[in-house]
N, C-alpha and C positions, 0 to 999 in steps of 0.2 A: 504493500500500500504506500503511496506516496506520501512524504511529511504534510505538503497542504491537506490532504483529506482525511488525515488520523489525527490534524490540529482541529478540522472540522468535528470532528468526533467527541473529542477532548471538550471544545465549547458548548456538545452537544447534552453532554453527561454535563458539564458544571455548570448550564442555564438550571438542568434538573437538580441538581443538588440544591441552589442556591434558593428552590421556589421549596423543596422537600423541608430546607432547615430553617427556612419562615413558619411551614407548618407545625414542623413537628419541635418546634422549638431548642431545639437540639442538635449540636453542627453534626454535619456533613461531609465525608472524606470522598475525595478522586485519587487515584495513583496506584501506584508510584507513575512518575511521571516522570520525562526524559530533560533535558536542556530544552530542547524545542518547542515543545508540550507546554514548560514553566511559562517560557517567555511567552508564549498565545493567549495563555489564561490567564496571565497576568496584564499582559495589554488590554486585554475582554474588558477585566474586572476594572483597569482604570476607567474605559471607555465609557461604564458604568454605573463608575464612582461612588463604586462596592470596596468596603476598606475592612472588612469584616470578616478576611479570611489570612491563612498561616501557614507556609510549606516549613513542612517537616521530615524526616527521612529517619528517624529512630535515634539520632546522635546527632550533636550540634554540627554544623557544616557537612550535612552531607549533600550529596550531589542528584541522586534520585528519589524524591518530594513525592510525599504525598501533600495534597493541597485538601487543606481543611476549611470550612467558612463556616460563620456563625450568623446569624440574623442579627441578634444587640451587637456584633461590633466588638467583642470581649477577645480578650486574648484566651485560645484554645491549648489551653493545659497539655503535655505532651502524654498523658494518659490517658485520654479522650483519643488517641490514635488507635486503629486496630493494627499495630504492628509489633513484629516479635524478632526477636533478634537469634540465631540460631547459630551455636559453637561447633567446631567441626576442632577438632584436636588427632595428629597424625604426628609421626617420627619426623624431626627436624632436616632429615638428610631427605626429603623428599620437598621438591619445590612443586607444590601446584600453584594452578595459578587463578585469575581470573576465569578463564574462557574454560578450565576443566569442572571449575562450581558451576557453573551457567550450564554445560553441557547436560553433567547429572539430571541436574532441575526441571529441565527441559524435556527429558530425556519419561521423568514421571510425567509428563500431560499439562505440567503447570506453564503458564503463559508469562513472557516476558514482565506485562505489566504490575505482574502479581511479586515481584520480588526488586529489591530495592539494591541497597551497592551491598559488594561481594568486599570486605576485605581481607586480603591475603598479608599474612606475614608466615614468620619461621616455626612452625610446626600447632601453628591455630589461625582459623578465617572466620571471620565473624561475618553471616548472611541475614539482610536482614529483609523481611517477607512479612505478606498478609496475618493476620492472627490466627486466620482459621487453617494456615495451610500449615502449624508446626509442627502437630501428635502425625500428621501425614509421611511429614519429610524426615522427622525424629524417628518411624519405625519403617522407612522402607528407603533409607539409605547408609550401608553401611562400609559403603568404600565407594572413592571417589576414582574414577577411572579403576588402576588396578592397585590404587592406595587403600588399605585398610582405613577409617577413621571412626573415632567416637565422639555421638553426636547428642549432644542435648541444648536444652534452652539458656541462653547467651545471660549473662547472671547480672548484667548491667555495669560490671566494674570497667578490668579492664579489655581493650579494643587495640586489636591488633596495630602495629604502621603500616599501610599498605608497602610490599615491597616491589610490585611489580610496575618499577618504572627503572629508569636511569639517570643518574644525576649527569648533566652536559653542561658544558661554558658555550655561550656564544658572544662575538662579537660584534657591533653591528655599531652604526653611524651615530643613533637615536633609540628610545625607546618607543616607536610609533609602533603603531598594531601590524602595519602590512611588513614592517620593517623585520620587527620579531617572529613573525609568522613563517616570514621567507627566509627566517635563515635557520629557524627549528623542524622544520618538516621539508628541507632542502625544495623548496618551492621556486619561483624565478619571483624578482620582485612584483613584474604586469601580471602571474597567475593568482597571486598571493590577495593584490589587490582586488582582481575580478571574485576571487571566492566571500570579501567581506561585502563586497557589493551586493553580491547575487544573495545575500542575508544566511551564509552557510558558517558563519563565524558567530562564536560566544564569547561574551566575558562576563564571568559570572554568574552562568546560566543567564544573561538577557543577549537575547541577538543584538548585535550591531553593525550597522552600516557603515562607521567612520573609519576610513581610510588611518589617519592622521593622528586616532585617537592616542592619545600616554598612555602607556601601559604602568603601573606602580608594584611594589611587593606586593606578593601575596595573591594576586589577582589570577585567576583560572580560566585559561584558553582554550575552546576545543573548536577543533574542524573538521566539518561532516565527510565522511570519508577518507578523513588522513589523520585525525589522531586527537591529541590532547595533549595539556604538558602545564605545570604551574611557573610562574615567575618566582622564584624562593628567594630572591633577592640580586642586589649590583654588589659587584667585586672591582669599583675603579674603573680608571683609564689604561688602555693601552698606549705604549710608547708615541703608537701617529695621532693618539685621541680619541680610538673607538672606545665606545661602550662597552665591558664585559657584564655578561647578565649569567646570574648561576639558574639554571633551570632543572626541574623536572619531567622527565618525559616520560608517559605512562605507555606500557607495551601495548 
């Protein structure tokens, strides 16, 4: 399905939610939800000038939201979410990764939208998914590919670091968006620019279209089709005066 028509679908469910939790006085969840997804629904909601709702994803900054709304305008407690967090603990010397949790999951009949971000670190992933789908995935997964793993419900402490990226230096003229983009995803600078145009670039999960924009610490890039990658910070000048920028680049 194409992103315009699964963003159409997205606005379709959260006119419904948004008319459900004036009835029933009670918010309302959509999601998990993608980068693209966010930014649709949340342009909707300004358009709307509906302020009454709250992306959440089980853990502060995460990246796949669920969108909660409330009628009164109230900030939506994160236990009002139906989301569950799910521990997977395996022997250190094996590296899985993102794409081999996803595959599993996928693999029982459950739907993309039904599960939220996967983090991967050194021998525990924390996944985190719908409510009703945890006694499911707790008793009918017990190895992940051809990894043994034990699995129960995620305790709320601690949350893995994602490992599945690469720490990289780049150097580049500026911090501008097309500037950073073409020089982490080996892009040319005129493709770099048509990808933010064409509205296929995030920051922050909000799409944007500026060319020219600053990019600052901290700030989260991804491009449809070619990847993702955080700003972690600047490390100086080089000798002729470029920029070094430390980034992360997720696999």
């Amino acid at each position: 399905m194409r992103t315009e028509d699964n963003n159409g679908l997205v606005i379709a469910r959260l006119k419904d939610a948004v008319e459900a939790c004036k009835k029933r006085n009670y918010p309302c969840f959509i999601g998990f939800l993608n980068e693209s997804e966010i930014s649709a629904a949340v342009k909707y909601l300004g358009s709307e000038h509906f302020s009454g709702y709250r992306l959440f994803g089980g853990y502060e900054n995460s990246e796949r939201c669920m969108l909660g709304v409330s009628s009164d305008g109230g900030y939506i407690e994160d236990y009002y979410y139906p989301i569950c967090g799910i521990s997977f603990r395996y022997r250190k010397e094996y590296r899985l990764g993102h794409r081999d949790f996803l595959g599993s999951l996928m693999s029982l009949g459950i739907k993309r939208e039904a599960v939220g971000d996967i983090l991967t670190g050194d021998g525990e992933t924390v996944v985190f998914v719908r409510n009703e789908l945890k006694d499911y995935i707790i008793n009918q997964i017990s190895k992940i590919g051809r990894v043994g793993v034990a699995v129960e419900e995620w305790d709320g402490g601690f949350l893995p670091e994602n490992c599945d990226f690469e720490n990289i230096v780049i150097t580049v003229s500026s911090a501008r968006l097309d500037s950073v983009v073409s020089a982490v995803l080996s892009l040319s600078r005129e493709k770099s620019a048509e990808q933010i145009r064409q509205g296929r670039v995030f920051v922050n999960s909000a799409e944007t279209d500026n060319v020219s924009r600053i990019l600052r610490e901290g700030d989260k890039i991804s491009v449809r089709g070619y990847g993702k990658f955080l700003l972690e910070g600047f490390s100086g000048l080089t000798k002729k005066g470029r920029l070094k920028i430390n980034i992360k680049k997720y696999r």
